[in-house]
C-alpha positions in Angstrom: 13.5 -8.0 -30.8 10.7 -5.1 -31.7 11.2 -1.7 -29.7 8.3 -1.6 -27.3 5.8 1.3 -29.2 6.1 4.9 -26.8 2.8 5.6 -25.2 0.4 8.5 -25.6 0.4 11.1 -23.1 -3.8 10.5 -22.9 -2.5 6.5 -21.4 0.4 7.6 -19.3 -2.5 10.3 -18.1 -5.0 7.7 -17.5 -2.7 5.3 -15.7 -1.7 8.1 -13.2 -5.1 8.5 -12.2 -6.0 5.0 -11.8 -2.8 5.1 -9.1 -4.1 8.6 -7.9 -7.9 7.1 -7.4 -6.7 3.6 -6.1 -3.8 5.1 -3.5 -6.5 8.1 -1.9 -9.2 5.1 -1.5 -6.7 3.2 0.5 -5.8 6.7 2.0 -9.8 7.7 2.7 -9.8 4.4 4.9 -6.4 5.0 7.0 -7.7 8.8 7.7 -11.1 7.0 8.7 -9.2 4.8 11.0 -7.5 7.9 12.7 -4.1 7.0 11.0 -1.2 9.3 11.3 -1.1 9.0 7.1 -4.2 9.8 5.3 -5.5 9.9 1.9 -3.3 13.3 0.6 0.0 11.2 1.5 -1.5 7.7 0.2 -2.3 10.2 -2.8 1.0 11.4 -3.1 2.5 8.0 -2.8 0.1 6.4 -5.2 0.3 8.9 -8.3 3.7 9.3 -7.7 4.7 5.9 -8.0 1.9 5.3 -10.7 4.1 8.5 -12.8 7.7 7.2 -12.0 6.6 3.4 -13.6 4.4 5.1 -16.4 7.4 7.5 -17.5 10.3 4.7 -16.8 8.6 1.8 -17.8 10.4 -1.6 -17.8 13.4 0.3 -19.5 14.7 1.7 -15.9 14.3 -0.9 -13.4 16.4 1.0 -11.1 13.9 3.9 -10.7 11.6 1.5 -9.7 14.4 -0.2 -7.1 14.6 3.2 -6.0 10.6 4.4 -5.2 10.6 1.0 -3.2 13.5 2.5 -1.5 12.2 5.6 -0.9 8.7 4.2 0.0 10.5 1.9 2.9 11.6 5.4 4.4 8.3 6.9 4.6 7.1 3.6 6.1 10.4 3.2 8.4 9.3 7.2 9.5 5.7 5.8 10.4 6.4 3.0 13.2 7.0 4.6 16.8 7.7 2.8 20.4 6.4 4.3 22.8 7.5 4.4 26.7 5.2 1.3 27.6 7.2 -0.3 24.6 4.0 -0.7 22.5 5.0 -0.7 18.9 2.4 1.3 16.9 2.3 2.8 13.0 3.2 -1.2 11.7 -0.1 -1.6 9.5 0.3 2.1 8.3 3.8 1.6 7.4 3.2 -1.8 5.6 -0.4 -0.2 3.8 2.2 2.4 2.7 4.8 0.2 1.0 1.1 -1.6 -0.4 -0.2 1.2 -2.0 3.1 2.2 -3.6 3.3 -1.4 -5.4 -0.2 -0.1 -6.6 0.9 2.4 -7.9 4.1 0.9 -9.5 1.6 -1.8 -11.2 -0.9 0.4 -12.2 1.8 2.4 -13.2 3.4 -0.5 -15.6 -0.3 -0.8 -17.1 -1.4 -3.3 -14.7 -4.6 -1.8 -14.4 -6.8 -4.5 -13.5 -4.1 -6.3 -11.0 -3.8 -2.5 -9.8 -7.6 -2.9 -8.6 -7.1 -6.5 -7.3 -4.4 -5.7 -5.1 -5.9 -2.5 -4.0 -9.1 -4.2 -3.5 -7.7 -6.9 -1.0 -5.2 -4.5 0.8 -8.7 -2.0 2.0 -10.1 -6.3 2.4 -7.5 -7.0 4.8 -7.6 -3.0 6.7 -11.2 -3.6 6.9 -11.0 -7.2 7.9 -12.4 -6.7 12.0 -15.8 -3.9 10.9 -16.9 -6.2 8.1 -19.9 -8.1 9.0 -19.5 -12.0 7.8 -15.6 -12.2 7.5 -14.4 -10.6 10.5 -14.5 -14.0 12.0 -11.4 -14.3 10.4 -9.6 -11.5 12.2 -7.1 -13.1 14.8 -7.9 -10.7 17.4 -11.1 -12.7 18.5 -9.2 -15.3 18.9 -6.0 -13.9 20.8 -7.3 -14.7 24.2 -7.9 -18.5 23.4 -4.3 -19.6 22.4 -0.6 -18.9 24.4 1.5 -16.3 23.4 4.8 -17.7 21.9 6.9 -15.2 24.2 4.9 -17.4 27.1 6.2 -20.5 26.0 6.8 -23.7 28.0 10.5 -23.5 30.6 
């Protein structure tokens, strides 16, 4: 088995920024939405997730265990109940935990999976204000069908 070759600090650069670039996109369209997280912390989460796999590689899988970890703190920190028992902060918490996997991918040199899965997580925030494929947001649809909570006896 061949030693994996160390990369450059120009690559390990350049796959930070992909992460940093990819995470504040995501970020720019949760602070457009009026989201509690915006693009500095999507930012933050992205480029720091992007450095941790960069630096770690596959050699420490266990640093990557962890930012998944850590990242389902932030997220858990997000999601509020309020009084009326509306649950509120899901999306954010879930776009979070997205954009860190983005960052981890890009991270690992994933680059072009880094974009995909960027891509369709600002697809699927965007889903409702997109003319042509909003009819598949579920919301138009919520008053046509019974809730399962309002199930039969």
């Amino acid at each position: 088995m061949q030693p994996v070759p160390a990369l450059n600090d120009s690559a390990l650069l350049a796959r930070i920024l992909v992460g940093f670039g990819l995470a504040f996109l995501i970020g720019f369209e949760r602070e457009l939405r009026g989201s509690p997280a915006g693009d500095r912390t999507f930012a933050l989460i992205g480029s720091a997730a992007a450095s941790a796999a960069a630096v770690t590689g596959q050699s420490s899988p266990q640093a990557l265990a962890g930012i998944v970890t850590g990242v389902g703190f932030i997220g858990g920190g997000l999601i509020l109940k309020g009084r009326d028992g509306d649950v509120r902060g899901v999306t954010t918490a879930a776009t979070v935990f997205a954009t860190a996997v983005v960052g981890l991918v890009v991270g690992l040199g994933h680059l072009l999976i880094g974009v995909v899965a960027a891509g369709l997580t600002l697809l699927i925030l965007e889903l409702r204000f997109l003319p042509g494929i909003r009819l598949l947001d579920a919301h138009r649809y919520q008053g046509r069908v019974q809730p399962d909570d309002q199930g039969p006896g």
